[in-house]
C-alpha positions, 0 to 999 in steps of 0.5 A: 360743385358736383350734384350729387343726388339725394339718394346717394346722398341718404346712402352715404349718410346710411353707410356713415351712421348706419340710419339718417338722422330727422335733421337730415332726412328733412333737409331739401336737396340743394341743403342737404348737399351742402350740409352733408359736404360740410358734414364729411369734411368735420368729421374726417381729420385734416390738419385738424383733426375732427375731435379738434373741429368739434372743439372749435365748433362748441366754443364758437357756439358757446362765444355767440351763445347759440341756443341749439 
């Protein structure tokens, strides 16, 4: 995995959603990477697309009744 640095990361997630939200902006460095690398791939569409990954996220949260 390539090390990215966090402000590279804080200027990509800025440049994305034009402000860091709390959730990430509070995350140590190894997580945020991780966390953001994750965040980019559901958010790009792929075979499925990211409306389709968002679906599949609420319904696997809802099946294990995921209290966030």
């Amino acid at each position: 995995m390539k090390h990215t640095s966090r402000d590279q990361i804080m200027k990509e997630i800025t440049d994305s959603y034009g402000f860091v939200p709390d959730w990430l902006a509070g995350m140590p460095d190894d997580q945020l990477e991780h966390v953001w690398a994750m965040t980019v791939w559901m958010d790009s569409d792929t075979k499925l697309t990211a409306q389709q990954k968002a679906l599949l996220g609420l319904g696997a949260a809802t099946a294990i009744h995921c209290p966030y």
